[in-house]
N, C-alpha and C positions, 0 to 999 in steps of 0.2 A: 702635277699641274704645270710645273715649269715646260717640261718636256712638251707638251702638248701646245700650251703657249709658245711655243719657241716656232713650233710646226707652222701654225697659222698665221706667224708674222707676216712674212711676205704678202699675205692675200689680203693684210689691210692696211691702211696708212697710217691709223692710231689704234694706240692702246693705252686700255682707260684703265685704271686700279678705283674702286669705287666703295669699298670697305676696308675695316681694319687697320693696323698700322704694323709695328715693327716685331709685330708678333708671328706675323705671315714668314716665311722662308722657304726662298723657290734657289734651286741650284742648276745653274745651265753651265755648261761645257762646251765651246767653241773650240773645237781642234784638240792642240793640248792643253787649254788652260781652260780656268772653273772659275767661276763667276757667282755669287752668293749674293740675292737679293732679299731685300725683307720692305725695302717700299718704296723702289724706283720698280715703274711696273719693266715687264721684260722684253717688250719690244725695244727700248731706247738703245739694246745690243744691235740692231740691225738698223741700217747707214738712213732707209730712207721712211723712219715710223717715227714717230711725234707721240710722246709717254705721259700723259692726262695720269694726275692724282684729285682724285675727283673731293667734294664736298662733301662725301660720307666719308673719309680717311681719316684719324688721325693722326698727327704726323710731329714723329721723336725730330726735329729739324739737327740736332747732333747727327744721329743715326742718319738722317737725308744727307747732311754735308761729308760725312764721310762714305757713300756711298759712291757720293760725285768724284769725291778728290780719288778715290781708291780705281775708279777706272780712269780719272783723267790720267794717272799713273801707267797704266796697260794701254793708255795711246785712244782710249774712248772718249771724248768730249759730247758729254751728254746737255751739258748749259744751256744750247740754241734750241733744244728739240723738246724741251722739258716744260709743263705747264700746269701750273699748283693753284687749285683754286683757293679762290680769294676768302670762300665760308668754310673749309678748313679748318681744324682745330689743330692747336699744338699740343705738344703731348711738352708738360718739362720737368725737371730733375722732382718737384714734388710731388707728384703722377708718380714718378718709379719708384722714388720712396716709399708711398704707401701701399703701392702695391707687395711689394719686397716684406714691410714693415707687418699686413695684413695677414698677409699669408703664413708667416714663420710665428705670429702669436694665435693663429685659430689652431685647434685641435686636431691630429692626423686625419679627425674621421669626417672635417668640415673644410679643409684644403680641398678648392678645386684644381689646382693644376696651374695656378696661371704661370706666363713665362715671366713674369714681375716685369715687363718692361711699358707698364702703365699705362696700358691702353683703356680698361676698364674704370679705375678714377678719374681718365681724362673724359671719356663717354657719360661718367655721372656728372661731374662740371659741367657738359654740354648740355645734360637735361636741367640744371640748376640754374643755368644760364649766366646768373652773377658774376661766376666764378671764372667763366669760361674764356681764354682766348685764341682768338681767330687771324689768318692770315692778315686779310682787313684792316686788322690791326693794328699789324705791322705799318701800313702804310698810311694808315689815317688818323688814330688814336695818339696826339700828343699828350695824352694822361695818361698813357699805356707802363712808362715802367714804374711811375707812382702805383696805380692801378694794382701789376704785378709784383710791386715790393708787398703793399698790401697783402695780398694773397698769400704770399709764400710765407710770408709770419704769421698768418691767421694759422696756415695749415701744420705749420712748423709744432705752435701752440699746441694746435686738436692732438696730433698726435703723439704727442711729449704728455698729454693729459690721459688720451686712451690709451695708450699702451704703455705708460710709464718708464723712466730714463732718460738718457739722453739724446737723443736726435739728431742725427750728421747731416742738417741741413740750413746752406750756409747761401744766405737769400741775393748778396753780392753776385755767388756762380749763377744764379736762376738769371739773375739782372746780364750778367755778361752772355750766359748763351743766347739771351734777349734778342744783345746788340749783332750778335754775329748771325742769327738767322735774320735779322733787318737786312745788314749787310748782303749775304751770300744769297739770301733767297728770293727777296725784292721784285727782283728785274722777272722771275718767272712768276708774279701771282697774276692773276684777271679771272675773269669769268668766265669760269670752264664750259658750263652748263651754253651761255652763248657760244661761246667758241666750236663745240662739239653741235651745235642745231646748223651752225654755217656749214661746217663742213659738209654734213649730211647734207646739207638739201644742196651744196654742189659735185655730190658723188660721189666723196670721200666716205673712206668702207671705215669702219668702227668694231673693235675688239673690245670686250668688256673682260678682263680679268679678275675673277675672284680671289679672293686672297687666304679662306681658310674651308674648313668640311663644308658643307651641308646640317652636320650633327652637331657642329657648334655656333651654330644659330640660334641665336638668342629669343627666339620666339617659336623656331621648330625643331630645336634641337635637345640634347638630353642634360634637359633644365635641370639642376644649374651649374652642371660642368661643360658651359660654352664659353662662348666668347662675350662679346657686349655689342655684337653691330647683326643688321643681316647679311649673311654670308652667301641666300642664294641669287638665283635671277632677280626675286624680287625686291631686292635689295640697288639694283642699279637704277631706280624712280628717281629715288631719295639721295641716292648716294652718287650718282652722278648727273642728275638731274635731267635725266634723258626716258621718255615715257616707253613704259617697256613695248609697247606697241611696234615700237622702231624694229625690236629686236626681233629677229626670224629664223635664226639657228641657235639653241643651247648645246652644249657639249656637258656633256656630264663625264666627271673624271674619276676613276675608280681605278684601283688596283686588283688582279686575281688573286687577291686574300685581302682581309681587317686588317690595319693599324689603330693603333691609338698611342697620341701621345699625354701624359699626364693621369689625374682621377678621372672617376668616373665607371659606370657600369661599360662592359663587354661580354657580352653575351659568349662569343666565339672564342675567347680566349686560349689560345695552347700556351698552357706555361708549362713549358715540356720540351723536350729534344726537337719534336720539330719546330716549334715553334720557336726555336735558338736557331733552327738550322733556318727559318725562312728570314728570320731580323740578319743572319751571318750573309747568307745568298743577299738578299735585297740591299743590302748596304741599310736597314732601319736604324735611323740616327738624325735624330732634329735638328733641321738647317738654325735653325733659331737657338735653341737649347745646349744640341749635342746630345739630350737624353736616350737612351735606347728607347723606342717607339715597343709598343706592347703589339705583338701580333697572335691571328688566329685566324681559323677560315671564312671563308667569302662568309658574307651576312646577307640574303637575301631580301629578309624582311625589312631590315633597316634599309638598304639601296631601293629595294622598290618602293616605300616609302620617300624617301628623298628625290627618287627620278619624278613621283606624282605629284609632290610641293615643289619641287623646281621646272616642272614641264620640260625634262628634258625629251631631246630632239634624237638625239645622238650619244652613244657613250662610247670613252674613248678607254680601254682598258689595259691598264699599263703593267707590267711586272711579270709575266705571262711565263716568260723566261727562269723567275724565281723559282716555279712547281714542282721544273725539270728534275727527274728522279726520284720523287715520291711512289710509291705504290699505288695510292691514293690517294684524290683529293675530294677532301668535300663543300660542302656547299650548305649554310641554314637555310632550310624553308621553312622553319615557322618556330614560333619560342612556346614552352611551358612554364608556365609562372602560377602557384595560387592553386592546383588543380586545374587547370583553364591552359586549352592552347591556343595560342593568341599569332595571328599572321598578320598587326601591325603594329607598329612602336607604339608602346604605354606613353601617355606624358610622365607617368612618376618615375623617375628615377631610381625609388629604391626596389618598386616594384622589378622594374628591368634589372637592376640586382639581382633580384633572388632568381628571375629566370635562368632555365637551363635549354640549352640549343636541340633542334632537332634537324641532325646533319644525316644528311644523304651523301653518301658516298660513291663517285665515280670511278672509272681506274685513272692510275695515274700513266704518264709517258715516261721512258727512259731517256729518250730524245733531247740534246741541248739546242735549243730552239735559234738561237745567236745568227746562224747564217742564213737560214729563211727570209727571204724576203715579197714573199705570195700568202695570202692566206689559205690557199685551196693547199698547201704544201707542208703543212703544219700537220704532227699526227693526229689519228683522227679520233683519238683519245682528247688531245685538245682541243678540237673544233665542236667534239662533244658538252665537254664542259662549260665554253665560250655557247652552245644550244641554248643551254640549259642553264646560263646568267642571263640570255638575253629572254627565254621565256619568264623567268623568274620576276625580270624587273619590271618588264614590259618596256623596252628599247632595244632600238636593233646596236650592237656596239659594228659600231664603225671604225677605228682602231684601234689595234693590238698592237705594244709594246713588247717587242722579246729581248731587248737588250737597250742601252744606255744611250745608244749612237742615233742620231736621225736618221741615218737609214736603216736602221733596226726596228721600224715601225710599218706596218701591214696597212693598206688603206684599201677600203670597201665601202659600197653605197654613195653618200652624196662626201664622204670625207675624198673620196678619189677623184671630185670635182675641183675640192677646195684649195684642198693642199698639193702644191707641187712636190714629184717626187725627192722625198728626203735626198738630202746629201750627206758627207760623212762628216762626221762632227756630234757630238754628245751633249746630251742633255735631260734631265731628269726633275 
C-alpha cells in the first residue's frame, strides 16, 4: 500500500488517513533511506502535500510524536503540514494494556492476532462513549485529566479483577502522556472534515489512504479476525467525513500472491518450501509487528469479493517480481467447504476453515522481472496470469510492481494518466 501511495503523491495536494491507528504499517524508501509509518499518513514525505488524520483514526498520540520527532531527525519537518482532527480519538497506555493483557489470557484457539497496540479497546470506548477521549478534548475539556484519572483506575480495577494479578498500570504515566499530547499536538487539531470540503471545492485534489486489508474489515471481513474500523472505500464517509460521492477513482491494492498476518482462516495457505521461498523473496515481515506474514497463492474468490464491496476502479498489483522462477503459479478460483463449492467468501469463519482451495495452475516464468519497465515486455507467461487475475476479479489491474523501486512500477489504462513516470527511489 505504501508503494502505491507513495506513486500517487504527487498528483494530489493531500492525503487523508481515515481509519485505524498504529496497527497500520506502510514502509517507504526514498533513495537510500527507509521510512516506517503506522499513522502519519504517507504523503507528508513529499515537500508540497498536506497529511489529514481524519475522525475515523485512532490515534496512539506517543506513537504520533515519535513519528514526528523521528523524521524531524532525517531533516523532515512534518509540524506545518500535519492536521488531526478535532473528533479523533486517543488510543492511551490503558488501550495497549488490555489489549496486550486480553489476548495472552484467551485461549490459542480464541486469539485473534491483534498487534496489542490497542486499537480495538480504544474503538469499543468510542462506542461506549463515556469512556472515550477525543482530541477536542485536549483543547476544551478542563475536567479532562480528572475525567482520565478516573478512567485509568476504573480500568486498572476491571482488569486486575478479570484477569487476576497484578496490573502494570501506573495512572500518573496515562496523566503525563496527557499533558504531552496537549502540548505537542494542540497546534495541529480542527476540523478536518471542513478543512477537507474547502479544499475540494477550490480544486484541491484529495488522496484517501487506507490503512489496513479489505478482510479486516470489521463488518466485510473474516469476522472476527479483523480489525475494529472499516478499512474499505466505505469507510472514508465516516472516517473522514467526506461523502463518498466526491470519490471517483479507487485503487485497489493486491499483491500476486496471499498474505496474512496473525489468526485466522487462509484458504491459500503454502506452508511449505514455497511458500518460505515467496515470504524469503518478498521480504514478508510486519512493518508493525515484525511477524513473518503467512503466504500462499493468489485468492481469487476472496479479491473479487473485496474488489465488489469496495467498488474498486483499478488494481494495482504489486509483488509480481516475487513468482520469478517458479514452475508454476497458481491462482484459487473457487473454495470447497461442506461438500459445496462455493465462489464467494462465507461470513463464517470456521466454515472458511475447513475450506480447501481449488487452484488452477498456470506456468510459471524464469524471467527476473526487475529491469522491465513496459508492460507489453514482461513474459508472456506473466501477462497471462496478470489475464486471468483481472478476469477473475473483475478489474482491469493498472499497475504492476516488479521490484521495490518507483520505477519498477508498469503503468497501463487510466494509472498512465495519473501517475507521473516513477523515478528511482524505493518504496513498498
Amino acid at each position: 500500500k505504501g508503494k502505491v501511495v507513495d506513486l500517487l503523491c504527487p498528483a494530489f495536494d493531500i492525503v487523508v488517513r481515515f481509519n485505524g491507528g498504529a496497527n497500520a504499517g506502510h514502509t517507504i524508501c526514498v533513495g537510500e533511506e527507509t521510512f516506517a509509518l503506522h499513522l502519519l499518513p504517507t504523503g507528508v514525505l513529499h515537500d508540497d502535500v498536506t497529511g489529514v488524520i481524519g475522525p475515523g483514526v485512532v490515534v496512539d498520540p506517543i506513537q504520533l510524536i515519535s513519528e514526528i520527532d523521528g523524521l524531524a531527525k532525517r531533516g523532515i519537518d512534518v509540524s506545518g503540514k500535519l492536521k488531526i482532527s478535532e473528533r479523533a480519538h486517543l488510543v492511551l497506555a490503558y488501550h495497549k494494556l488490555e489489549d496486550q493483557l486480553s489476548e495472552q489470557a484467551a485461549s490459542q484457539a480464541a486469539r485473534i492476532g491483534t498487534t496489542a497496540r490497542g486499537i480495538g479497546p480504544c474503538y469499543a470506548d468510542k462506542m461506549k462513549r463515556t469512556t472515550a477521549v477525543r482530541f477536542v478534548d485536549l483543547l476544551h475539556d478542563g475536567d479532562l485529566v480528572e475525567r482520565v484519572r478516573s478512567i485509568a483506575t476504573s480500568r486498572k480495577a476491571m482488569l486486575t479483577a478479570a484477569l487476576g494479578g497484578k496490573v502494570d498500570l501506573d495512572v500518573e504515566v496515562v496523566l503525563a502522556d496527557l499533558a504531552k499530547a496537549r502540548a505537542r499536538l494542540s497546534s495541529c487539531v480542527l476540523d478536518t472534515s471542513a478543512f477537507l470540503h474547502e479544499a475540494m471545492n477550490a480544486g484541491r485534489t484529495v488522496l484517501f489512504e487506507g490503512a489496513n486489508g479489505m478482510l479486516l474489515d470489521v463488518d466485510h471481513g473474516t469476522y472476527p479476525f479483523v480489525t475494529s474500523s472499516s478499512t474499505g472505500p466505505h469507510g472514508i464517509g465516516s472516517g473522514a467525513g467526506v461523502p463518498p460521492s466526491r470519490v471517483t477513482c479507487l485503487v485497489g491494492t493486491i499483491k500476486a500472491y496471499a498474505t496474512r498476518v496473525g489468526s485466522g482462516p487462509f484458504v491459500t495457505e503454502l506452508d511449505n518450501e514455497i511458500g518460505d521461498r515467496i515470504r524469503k523473496r518478498g521480504q514478508e515481515f510486519g512493518t508493525t509487528t515484525g511477524r513473518p506474514r503467512r503466504c500462499g497463492w493468489f485468492d481469487a474468490v476472496s479479491t473479487a469479493y473485496t474488489t465488489r464491496v469496495s467498488g474498486a476502479t483499478d488494481i494495482a498489483l504489486m509483488h509480481l517480481d516475487t513468482l520469478s522462477g517458479l514452475d508454476q503459479v497458481g491462482l484459487c478460483v473457487a473454495y470447497r467447504a461442506d461438500g459445496q463449492t462455493l465462489t464467494t467468501l462465507p461470513a463464517d469463519a470456521a466454515r472458511l476453515g475447513r475450506a480447501e482451495p481449488v487452484i488452477e495452475f498456470l506456468p510459471g516464468w524464469q524471467q527476473e522481472l526487475r529491469s522491465i519497465r513496459r508492460f507489453d515486455d514482461l513474459p508472456a507467461e506473466a501477462r497471462d496470469y496478470i489475464g486471468l487475475i483481472e478476469s477473475s476479479v473483475g478489474a482491469p489491474v493498472s499497475m504492476v510492481g516488479v521490484g521495490p523501486d518507483r520505477s519498477q512500477t508498469l503503468l497501463r489504462g487510466r494509472m498512465s494518466s495519473v501517475v507521473a513516470a516513477p523515478e528511482t527511489s524505493t518504496s513498498q
